[in-house]
mmCIF file of the N, C-alpha and C atoms, coordinates in Angstrom:
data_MODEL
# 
_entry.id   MODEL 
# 
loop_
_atom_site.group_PDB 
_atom_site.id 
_atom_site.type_symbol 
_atom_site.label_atom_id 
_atom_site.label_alt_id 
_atom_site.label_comp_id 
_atom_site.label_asym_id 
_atom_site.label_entity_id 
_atom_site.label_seq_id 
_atom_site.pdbx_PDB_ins_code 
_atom_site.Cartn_x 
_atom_site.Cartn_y 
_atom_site.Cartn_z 
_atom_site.occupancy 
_atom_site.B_iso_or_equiv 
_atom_site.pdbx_formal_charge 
_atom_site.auth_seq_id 
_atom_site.auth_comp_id 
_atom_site.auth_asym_id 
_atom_site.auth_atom_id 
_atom_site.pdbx_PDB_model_num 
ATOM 1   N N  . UNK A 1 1  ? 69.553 -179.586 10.962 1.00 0.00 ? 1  UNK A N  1 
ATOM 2   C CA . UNK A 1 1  ? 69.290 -179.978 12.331 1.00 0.00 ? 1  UNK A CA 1 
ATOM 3   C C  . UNK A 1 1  ? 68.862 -181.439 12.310 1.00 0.00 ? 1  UNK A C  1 
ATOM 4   N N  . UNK A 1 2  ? 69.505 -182.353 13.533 1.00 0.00 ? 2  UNK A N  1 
ATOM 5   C CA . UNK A 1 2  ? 69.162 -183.465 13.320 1.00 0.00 ? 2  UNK A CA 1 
ATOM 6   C C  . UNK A 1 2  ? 68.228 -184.074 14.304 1.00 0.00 ? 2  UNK A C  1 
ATOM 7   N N  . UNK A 1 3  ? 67.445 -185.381 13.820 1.00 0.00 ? 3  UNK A N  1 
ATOM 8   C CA . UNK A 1 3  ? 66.318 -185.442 14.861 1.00 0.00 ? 3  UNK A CA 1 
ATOM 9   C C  . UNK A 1 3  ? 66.774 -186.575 15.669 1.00 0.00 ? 3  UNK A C  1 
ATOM 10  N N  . UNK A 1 4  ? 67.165 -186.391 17.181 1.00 0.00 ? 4  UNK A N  1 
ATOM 11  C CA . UNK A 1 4  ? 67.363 -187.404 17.538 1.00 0.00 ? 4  UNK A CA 1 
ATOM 12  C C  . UNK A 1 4  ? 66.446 -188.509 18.015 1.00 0.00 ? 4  UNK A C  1 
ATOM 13  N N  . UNK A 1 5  ? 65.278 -188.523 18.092 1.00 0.00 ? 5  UNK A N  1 
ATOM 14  C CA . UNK A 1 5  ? 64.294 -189.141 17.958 1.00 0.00 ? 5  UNK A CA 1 
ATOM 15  C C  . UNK A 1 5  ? 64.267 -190.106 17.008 1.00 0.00 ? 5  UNK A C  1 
ATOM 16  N N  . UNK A 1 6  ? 64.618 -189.706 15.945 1.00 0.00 ? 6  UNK A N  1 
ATOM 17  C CA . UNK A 1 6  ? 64.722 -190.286 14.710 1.00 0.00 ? 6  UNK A CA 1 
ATOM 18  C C  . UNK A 1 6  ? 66.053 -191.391 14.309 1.00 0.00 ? 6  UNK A C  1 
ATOM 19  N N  . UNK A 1 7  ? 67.394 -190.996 15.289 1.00 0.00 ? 7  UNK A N  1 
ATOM 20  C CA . UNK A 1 7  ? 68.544 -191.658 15.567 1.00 0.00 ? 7  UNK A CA 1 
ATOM 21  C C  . UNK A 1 7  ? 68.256 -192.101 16.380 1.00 0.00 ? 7  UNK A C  1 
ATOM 22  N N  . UNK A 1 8  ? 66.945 -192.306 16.998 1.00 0.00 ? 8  UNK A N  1 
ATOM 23  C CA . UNK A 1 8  ? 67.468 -193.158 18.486 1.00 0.00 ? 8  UNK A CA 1 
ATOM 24  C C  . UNK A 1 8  ? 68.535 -192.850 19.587 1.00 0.00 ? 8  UNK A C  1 
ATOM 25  N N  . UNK A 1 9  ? 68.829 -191.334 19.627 1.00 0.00 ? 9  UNK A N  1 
ATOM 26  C CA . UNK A 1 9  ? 69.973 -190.688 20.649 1.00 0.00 ? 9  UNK A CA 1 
ATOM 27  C C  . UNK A 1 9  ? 68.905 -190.061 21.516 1.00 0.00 ? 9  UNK A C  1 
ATOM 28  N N  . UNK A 1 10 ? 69.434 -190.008 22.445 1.00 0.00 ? 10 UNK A N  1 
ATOM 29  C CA . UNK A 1 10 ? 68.670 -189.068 24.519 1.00 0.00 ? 10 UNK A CA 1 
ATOM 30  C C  . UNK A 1 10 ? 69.058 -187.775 23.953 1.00 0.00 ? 10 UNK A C  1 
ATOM 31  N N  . UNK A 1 11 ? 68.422 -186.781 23.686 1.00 0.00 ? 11 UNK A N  1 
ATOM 32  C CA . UNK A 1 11 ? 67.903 -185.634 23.990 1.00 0.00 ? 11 UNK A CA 1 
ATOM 33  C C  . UNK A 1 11 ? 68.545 -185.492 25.094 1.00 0.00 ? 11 UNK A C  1 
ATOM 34  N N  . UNK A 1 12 ? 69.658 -184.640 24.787 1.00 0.00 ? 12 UNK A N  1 
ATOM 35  C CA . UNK A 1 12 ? 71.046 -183.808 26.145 1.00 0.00 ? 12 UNK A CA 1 
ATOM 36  C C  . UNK A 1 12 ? 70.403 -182.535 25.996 1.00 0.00 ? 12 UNK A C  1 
ATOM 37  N N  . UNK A 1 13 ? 71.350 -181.909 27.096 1.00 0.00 ? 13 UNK A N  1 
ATOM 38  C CA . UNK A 1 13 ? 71.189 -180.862 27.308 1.00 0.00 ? 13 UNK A CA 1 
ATOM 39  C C  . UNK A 1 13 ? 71.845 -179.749 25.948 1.00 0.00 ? 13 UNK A C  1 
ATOM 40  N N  . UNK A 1 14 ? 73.144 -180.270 25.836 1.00 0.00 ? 14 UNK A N  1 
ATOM 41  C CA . UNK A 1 14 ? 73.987 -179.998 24.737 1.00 0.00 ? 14 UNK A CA 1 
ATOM 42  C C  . UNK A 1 14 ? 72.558 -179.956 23.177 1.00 0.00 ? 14 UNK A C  1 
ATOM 43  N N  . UNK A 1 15 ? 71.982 -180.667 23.055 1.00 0.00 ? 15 UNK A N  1 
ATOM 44  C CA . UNK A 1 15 ? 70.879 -180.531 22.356 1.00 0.00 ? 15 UNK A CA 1 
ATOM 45  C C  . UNK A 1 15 ? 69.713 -179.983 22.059 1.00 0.00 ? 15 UNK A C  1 
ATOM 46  N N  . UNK A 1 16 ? 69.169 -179.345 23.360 1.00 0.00 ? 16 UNK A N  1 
ATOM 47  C CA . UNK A 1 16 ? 68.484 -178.854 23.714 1.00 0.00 ? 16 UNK A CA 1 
ATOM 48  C C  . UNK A 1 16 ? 68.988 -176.909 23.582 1.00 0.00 ? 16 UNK A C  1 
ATOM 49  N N  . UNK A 1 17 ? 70.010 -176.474 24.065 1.00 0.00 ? 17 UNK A N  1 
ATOM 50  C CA . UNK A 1 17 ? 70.746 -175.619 24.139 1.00 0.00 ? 17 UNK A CA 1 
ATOM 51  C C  . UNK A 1 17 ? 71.437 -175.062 22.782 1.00 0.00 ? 17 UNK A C  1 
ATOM 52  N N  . UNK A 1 18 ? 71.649 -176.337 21.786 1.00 0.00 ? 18 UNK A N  1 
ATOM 53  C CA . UNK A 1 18 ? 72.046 -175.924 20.373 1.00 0.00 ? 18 UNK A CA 1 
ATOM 54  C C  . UNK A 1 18 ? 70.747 -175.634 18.974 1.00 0.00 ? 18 UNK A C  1 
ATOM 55  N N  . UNK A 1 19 ? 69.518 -176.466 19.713 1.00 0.00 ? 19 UNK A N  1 
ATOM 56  C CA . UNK A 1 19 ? 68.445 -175.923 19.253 1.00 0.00 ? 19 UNK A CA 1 
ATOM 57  C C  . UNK A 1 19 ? 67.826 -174.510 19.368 1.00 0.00 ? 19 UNK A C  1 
ATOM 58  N N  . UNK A 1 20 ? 67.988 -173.832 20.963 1.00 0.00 ? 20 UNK A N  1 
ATOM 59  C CA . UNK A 1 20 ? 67.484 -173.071 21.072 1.00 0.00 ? 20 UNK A CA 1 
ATOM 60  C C  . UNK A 1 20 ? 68.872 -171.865 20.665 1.00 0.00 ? 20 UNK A C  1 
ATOM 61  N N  . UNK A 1 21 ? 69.358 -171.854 20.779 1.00 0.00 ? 21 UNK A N  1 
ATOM 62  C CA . UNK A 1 21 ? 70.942 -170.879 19.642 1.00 0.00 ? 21 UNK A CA 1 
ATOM 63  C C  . UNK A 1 21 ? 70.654 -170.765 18.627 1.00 0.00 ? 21 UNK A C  1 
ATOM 64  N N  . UNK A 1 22 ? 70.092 -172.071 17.488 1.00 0.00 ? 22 UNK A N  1 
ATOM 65  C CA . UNK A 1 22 ? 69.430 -171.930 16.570 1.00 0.00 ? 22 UNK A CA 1 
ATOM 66  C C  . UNK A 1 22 ? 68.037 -170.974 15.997 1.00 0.00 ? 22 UNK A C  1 
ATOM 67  N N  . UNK A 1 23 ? 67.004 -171.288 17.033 1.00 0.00 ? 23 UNK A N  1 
ATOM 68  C CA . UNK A 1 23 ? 66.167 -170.590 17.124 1.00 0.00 ? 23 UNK A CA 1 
ATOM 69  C C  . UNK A 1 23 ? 66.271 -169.437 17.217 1.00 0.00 ? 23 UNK A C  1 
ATOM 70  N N  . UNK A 1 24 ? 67.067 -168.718 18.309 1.00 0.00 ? 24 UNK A N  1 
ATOM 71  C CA . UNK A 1 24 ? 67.176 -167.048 18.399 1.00 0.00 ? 24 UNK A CA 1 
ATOM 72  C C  . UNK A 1 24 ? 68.429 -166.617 18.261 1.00 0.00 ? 24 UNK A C  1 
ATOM 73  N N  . UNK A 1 25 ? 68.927 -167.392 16.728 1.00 0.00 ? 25 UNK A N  1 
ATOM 74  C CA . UNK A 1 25 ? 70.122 -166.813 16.173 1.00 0.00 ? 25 UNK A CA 1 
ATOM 75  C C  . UNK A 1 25 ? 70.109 -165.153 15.910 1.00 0.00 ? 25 UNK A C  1 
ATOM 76  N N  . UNK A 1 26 ? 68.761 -165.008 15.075 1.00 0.00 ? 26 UNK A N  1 
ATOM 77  C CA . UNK A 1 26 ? 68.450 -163.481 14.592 1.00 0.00 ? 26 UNK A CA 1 
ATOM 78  C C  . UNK A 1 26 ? 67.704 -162.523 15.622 1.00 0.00 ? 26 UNK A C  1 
ATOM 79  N N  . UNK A 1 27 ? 67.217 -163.371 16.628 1.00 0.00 ? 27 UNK A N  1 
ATOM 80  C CA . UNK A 1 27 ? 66.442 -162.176 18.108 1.00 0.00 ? 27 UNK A CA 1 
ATOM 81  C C  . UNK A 1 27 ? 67.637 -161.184 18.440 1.00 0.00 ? 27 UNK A C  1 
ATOM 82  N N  . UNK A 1 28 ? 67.501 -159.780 18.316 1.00 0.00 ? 28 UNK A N  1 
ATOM 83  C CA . UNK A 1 28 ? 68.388 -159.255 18.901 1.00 0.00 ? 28 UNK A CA 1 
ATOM 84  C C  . UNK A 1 28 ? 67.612 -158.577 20.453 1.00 0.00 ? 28 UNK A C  1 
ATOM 85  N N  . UNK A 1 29 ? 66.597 -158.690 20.555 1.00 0.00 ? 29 UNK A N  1 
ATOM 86  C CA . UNK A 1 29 ? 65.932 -157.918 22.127 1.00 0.00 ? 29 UNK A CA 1 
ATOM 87  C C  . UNK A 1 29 ? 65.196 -159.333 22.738 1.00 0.00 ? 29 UNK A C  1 
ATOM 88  N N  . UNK A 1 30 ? 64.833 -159.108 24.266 1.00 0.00 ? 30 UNK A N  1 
ATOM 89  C CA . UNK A 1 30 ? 63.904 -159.582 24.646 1.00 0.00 ? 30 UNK A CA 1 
ATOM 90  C C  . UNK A 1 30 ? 63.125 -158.423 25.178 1.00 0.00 ? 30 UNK A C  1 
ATOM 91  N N  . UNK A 1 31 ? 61.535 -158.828 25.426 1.00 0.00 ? 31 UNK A N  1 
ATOM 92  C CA . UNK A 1 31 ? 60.677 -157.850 25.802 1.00 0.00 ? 31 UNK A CA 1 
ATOM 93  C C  . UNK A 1 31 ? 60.269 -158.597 26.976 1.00 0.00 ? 31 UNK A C  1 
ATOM 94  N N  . UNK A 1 32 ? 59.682 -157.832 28.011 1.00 0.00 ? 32 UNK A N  1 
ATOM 95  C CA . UNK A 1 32 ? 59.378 -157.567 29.738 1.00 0.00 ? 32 UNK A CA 1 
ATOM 96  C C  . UNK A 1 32 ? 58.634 -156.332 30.285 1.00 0.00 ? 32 UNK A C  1 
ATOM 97  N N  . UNK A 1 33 ? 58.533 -156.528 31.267 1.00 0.00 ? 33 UNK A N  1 
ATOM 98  C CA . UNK A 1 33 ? 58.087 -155.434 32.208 1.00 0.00 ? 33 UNK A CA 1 
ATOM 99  C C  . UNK A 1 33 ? 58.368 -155.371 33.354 1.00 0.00 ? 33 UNK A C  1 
ATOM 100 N N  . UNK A 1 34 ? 59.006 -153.862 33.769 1.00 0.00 ? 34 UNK A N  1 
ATOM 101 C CA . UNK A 1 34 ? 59.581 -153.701 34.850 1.00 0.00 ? 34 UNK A CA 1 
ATOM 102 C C  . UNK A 1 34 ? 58.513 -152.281 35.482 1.00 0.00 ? 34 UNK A C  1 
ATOM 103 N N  . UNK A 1 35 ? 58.628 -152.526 36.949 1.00 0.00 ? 35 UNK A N  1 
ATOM 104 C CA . UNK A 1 35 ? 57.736 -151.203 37.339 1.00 0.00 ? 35 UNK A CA 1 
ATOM 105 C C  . UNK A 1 35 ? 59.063 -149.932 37.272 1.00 0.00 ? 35 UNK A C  1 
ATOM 106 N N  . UNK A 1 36 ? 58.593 -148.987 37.103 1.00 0.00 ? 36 UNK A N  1 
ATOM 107 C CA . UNK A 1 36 ? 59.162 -147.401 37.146 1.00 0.00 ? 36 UNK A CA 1 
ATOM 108 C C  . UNK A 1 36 ? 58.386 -146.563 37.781 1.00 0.00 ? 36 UNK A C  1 
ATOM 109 N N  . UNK A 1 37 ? 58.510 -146.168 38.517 1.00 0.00 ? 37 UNK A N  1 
ATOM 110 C CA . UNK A 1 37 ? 58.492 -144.501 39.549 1.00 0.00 ? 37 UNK A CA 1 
ATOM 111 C C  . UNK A 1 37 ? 56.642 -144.982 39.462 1.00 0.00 ? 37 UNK A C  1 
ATOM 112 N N  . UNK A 1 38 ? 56.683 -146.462 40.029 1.00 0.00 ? 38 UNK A N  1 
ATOM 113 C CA . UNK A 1 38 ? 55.491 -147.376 40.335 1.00 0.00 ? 38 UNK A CA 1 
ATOM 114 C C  . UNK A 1 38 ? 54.241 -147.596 39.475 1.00 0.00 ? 38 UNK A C  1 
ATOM 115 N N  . UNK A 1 39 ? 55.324 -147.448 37.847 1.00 0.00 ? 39 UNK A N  1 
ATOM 116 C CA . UNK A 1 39 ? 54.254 -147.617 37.094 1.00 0.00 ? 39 UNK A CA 1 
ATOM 117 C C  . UNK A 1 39 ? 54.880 -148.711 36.471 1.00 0.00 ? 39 UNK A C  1 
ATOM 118 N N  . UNK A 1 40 ? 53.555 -149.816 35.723 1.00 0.00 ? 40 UNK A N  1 
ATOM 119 C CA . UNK A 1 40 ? 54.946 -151.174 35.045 1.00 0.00 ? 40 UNK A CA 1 
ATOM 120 C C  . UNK A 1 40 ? 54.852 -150.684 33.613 1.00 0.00 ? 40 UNK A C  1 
ATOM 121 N N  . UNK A 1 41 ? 55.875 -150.335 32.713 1.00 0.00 ? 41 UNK A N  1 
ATOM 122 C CA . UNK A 1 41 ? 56.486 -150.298 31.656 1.00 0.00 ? 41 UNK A CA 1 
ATOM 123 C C  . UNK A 1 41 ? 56.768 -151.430 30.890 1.00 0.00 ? 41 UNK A C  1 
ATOM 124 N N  . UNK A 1 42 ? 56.637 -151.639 29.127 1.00 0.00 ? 42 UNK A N  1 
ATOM 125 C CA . UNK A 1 42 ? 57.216 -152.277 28.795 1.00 0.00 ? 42 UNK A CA 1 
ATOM 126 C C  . UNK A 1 42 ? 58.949 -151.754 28.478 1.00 0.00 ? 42 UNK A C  1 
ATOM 127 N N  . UNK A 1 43 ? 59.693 -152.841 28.524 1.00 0.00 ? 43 UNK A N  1 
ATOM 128 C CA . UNK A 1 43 ? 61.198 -153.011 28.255 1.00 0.00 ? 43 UNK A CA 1 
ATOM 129 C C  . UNK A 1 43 ? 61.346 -153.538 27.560 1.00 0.00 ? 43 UNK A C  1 
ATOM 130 N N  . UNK A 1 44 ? 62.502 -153.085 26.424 1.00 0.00 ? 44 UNK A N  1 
ATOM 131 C CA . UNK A 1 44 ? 63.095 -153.955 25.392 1.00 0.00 ? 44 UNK A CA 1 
ATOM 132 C C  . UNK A 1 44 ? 64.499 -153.965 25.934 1.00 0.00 ? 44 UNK A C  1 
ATOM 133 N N  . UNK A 1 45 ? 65.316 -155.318 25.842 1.00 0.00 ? 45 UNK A N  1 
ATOM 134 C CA . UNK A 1 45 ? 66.306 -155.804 26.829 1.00 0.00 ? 45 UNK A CA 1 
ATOM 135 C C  . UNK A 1 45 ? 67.253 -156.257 25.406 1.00 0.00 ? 45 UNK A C  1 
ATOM 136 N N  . UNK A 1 46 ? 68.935 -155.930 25.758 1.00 0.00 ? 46 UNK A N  1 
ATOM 137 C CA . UNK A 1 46 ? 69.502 -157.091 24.258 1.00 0.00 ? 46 UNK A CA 1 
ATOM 138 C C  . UNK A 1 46 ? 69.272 -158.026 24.476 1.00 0.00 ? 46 UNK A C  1 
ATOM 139 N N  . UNK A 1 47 ? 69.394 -158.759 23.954 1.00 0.00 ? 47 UNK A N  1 
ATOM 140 C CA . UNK A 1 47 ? 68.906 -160.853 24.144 1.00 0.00 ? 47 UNK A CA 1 
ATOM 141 C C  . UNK A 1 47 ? 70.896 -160.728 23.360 1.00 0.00 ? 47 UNK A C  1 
ATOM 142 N N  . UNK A 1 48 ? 71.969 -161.356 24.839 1.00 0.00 ? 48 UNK A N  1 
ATOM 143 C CA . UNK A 1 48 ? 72.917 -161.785 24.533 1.00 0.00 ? 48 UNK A CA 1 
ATOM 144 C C  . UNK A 1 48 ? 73.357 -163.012 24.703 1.00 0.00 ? 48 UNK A C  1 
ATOM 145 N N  . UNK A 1 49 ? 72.832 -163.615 25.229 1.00 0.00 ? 49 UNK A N  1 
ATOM 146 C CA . UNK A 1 49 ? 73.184 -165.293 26.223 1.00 0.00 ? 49 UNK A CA 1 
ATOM 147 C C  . UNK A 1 49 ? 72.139 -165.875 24.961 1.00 0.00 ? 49 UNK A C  1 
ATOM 148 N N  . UNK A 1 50 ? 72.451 -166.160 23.766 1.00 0.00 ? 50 UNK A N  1 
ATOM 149 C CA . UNK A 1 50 ? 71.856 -167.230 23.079 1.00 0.00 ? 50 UNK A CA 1 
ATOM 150 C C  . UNK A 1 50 ? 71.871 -168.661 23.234 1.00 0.00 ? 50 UNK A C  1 
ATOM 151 N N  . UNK A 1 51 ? 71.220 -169.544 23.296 1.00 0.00 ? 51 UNK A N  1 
ATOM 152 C CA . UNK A 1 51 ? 71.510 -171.186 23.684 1.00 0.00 ? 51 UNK A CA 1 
ATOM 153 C C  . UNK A 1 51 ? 71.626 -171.417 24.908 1.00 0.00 ? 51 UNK A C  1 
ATOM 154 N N  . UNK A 1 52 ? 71.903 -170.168 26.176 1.00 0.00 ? 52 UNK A N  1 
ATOM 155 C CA . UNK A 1 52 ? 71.471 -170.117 27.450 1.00 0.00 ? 52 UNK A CA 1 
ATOM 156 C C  . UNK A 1 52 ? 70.589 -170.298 28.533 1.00 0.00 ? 52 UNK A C  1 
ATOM 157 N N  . UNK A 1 53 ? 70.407 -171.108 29.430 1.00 0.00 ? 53 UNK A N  1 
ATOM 158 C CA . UNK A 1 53 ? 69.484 -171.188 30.201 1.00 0.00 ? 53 UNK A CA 1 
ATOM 159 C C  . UNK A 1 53 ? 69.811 -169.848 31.214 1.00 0.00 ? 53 UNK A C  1 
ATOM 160 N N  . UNK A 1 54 ? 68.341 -169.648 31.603 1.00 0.00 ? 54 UNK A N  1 
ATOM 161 C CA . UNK A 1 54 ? 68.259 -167.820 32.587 1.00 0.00 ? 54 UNK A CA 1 
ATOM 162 C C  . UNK A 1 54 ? 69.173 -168.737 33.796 1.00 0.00 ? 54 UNK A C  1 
ATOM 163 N N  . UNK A 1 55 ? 69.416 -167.045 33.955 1.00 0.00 ? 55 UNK A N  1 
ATOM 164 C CA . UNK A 1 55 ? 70.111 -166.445 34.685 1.00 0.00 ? 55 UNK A CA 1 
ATOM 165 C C  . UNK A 1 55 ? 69.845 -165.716 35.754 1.00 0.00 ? 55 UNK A C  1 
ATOM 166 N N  . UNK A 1 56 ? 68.693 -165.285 35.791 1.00 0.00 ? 56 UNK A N  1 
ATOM 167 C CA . UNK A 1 56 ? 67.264 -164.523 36.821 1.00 0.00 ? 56 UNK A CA 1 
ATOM 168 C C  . UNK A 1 56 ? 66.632 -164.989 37.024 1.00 0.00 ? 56 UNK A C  1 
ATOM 169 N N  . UNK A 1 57 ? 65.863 -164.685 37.834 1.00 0.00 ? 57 UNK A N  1 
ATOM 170 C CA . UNK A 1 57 ? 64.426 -165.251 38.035 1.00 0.00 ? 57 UNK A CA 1 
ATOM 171 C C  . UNK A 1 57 ? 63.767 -164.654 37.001 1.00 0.00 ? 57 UNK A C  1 
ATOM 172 N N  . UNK A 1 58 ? 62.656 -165.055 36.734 1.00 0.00 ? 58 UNK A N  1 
ATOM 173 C CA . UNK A 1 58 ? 61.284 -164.654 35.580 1.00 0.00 ? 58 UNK A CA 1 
ATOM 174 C C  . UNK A 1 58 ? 60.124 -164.357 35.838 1.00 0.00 ? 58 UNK A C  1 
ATOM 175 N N  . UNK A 1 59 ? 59.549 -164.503 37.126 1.00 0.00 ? 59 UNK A N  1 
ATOM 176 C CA . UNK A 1 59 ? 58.536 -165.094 37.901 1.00 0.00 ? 59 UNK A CA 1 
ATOM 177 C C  . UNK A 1 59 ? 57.479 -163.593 37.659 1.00 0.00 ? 59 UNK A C  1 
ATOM 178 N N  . UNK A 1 60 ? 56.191 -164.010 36.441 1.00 0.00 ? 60 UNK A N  1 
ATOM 179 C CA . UNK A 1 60 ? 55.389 -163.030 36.339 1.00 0.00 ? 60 UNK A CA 1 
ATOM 180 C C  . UNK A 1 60 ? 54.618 -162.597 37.657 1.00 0.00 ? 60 UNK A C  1 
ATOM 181 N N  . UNK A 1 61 ? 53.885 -161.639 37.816 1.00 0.00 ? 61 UNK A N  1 
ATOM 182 C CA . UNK A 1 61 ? 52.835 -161.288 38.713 1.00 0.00 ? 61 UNK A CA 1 
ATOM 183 C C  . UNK A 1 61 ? 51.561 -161.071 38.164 1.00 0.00 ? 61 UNK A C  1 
ATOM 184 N N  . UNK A 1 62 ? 50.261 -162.015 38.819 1.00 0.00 ? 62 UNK A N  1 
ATOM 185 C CA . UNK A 1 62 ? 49.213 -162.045 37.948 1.00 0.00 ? 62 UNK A CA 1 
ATOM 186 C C  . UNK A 1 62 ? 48.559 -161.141 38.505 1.00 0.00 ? 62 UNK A C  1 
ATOM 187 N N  . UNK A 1 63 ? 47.684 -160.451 37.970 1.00 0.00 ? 63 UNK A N  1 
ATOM 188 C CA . UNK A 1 63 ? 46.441 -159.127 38.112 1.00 0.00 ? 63 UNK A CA 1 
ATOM 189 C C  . UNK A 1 63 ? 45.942 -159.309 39.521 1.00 0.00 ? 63 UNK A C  1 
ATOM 190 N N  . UNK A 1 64 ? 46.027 -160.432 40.734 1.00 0.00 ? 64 UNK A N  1 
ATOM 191 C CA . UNK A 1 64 ? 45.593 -160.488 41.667 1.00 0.00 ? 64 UNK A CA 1 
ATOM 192 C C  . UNK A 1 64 ? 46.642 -160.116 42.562 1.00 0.00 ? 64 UNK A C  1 
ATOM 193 N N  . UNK A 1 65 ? 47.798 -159.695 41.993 1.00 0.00 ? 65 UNK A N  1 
ATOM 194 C CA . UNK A 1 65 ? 48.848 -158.979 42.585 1.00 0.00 ? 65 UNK A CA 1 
ATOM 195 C C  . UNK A 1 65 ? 49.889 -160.657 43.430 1.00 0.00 ? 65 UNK A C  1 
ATOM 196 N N  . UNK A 1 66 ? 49.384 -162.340 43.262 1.00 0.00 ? 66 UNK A N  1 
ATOM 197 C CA . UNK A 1 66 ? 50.255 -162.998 43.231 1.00 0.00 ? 66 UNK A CA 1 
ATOM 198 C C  . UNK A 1 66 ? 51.132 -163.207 42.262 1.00 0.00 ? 66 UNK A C  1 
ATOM 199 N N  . UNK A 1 67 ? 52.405 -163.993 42.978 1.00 0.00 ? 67 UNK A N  1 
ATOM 200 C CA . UNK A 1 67 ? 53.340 -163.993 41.775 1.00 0.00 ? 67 UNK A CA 1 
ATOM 201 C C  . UNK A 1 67 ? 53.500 -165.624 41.529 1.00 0.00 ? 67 UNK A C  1 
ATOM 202 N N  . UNK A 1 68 ? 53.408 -165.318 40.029 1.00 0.00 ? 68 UNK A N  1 
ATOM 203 C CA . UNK A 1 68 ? 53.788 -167.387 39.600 1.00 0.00 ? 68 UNK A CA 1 
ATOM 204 C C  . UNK A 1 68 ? 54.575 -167.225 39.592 1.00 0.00 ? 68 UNK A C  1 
ATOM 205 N N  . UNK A 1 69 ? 55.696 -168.476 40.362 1.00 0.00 ? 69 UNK A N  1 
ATOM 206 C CA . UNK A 1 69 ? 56.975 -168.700 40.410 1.00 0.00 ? 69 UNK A CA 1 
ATOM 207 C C  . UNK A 1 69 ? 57.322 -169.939 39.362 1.00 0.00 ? 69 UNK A C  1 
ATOM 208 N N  . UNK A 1 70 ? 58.083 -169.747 38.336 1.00 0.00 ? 70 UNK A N  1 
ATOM 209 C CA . UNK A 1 70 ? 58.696 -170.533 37.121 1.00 0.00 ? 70 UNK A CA 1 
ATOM 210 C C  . UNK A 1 70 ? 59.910 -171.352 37.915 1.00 0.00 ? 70 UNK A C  1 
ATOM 211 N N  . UNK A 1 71 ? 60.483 -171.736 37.348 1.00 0.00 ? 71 UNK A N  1 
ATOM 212 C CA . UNK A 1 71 ? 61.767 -173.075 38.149 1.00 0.00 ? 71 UNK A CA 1 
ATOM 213 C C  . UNK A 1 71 ? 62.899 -171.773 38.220 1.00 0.00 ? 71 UNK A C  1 
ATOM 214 N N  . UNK A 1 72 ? 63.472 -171.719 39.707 1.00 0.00 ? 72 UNK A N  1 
ATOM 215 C CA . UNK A 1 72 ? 64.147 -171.011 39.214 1.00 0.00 ? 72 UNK A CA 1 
ATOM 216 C C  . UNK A 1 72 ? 65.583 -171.212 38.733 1.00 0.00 ? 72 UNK A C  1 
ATOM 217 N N  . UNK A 1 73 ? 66.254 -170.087 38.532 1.00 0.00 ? 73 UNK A N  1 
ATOM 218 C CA . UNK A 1 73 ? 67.757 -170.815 38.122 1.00 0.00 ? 73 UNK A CA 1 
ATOM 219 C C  . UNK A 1 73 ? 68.916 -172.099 38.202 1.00 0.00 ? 73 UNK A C  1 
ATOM 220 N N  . UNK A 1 74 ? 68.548 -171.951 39.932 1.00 0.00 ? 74 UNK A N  1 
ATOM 221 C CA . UNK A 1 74 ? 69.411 -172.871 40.532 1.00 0.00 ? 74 UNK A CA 1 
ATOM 222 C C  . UNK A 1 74 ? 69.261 -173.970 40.138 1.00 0.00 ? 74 UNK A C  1 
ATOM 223 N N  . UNK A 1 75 ? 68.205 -174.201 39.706 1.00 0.00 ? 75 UNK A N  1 
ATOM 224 C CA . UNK A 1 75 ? 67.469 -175.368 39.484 1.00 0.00 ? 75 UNK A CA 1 
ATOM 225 C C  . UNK A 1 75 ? 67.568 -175.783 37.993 1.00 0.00 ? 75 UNK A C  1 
ATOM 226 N N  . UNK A 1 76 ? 67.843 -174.780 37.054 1.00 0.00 ? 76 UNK A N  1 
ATOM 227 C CA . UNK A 1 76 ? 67.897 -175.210 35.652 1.00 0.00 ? 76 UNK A CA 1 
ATOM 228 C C  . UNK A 1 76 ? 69.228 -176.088 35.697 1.00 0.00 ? 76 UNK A C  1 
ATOM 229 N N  . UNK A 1 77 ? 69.280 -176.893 34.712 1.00 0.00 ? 77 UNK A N  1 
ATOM 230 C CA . UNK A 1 77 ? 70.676 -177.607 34.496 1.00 0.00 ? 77 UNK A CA 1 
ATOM 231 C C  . UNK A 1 77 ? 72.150 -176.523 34.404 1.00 0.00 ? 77 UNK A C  1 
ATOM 232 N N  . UNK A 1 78 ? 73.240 -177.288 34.515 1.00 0.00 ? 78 UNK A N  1 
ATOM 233 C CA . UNK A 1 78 ? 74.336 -175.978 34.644 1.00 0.00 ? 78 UNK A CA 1 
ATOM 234 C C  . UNK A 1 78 ? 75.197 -176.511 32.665 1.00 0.00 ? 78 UNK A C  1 
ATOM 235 N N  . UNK A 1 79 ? 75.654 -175.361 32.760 1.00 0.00 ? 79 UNK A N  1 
ATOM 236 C CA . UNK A 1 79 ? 76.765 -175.601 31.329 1.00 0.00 ? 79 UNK A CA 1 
ATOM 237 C C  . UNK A 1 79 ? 77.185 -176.646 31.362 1.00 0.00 ? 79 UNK A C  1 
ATOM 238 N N  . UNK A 1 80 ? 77.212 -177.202 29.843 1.00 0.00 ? 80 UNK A N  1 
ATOM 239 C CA . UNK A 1 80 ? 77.982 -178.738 29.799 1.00 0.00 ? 80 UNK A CA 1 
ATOM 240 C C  . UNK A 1 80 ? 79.100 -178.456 29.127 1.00 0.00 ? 80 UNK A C  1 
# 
């Protein structure tokens, strides 16, 4: 892996996206929680979109029953 910092190259998206492919080459699940018959459960999910930016929303709900909203999709950069 190369550092572009270190080449003096801008940090793309293409870069950013081949790092993280790298990273969860070997993840085969992601873990979550979804409510069921109004109880919240943990979930183990496949993790298939490697090097992918989401596709969903993510947006936890904190113990005061608000929800933090993360950036959502639309908003992440699109495929290069």
């Amino acid at each position: 892996m190369s550092d572009p910092a270190h080449h003096n190259k801008p940090l793309t998206h293409y870069i950013l996206k081949s790092w993280r492919q790298l990273l969860t080459r070997h993840q085969l699940a992601v873990s979550g929680f979804r409510m069921v018959d109004g109880v919240r459960r943990r979930v183990d999910l496949p993790f298939k979109r490697k090097g992918q930016y989401k596709l969903q929303p993510n947006n936890p709900r904190r113990p005061d029953g608000a929800v933090h909203e993360y950036c959502p999709p639309e908003q992440e950069a699109s495929d290069e």
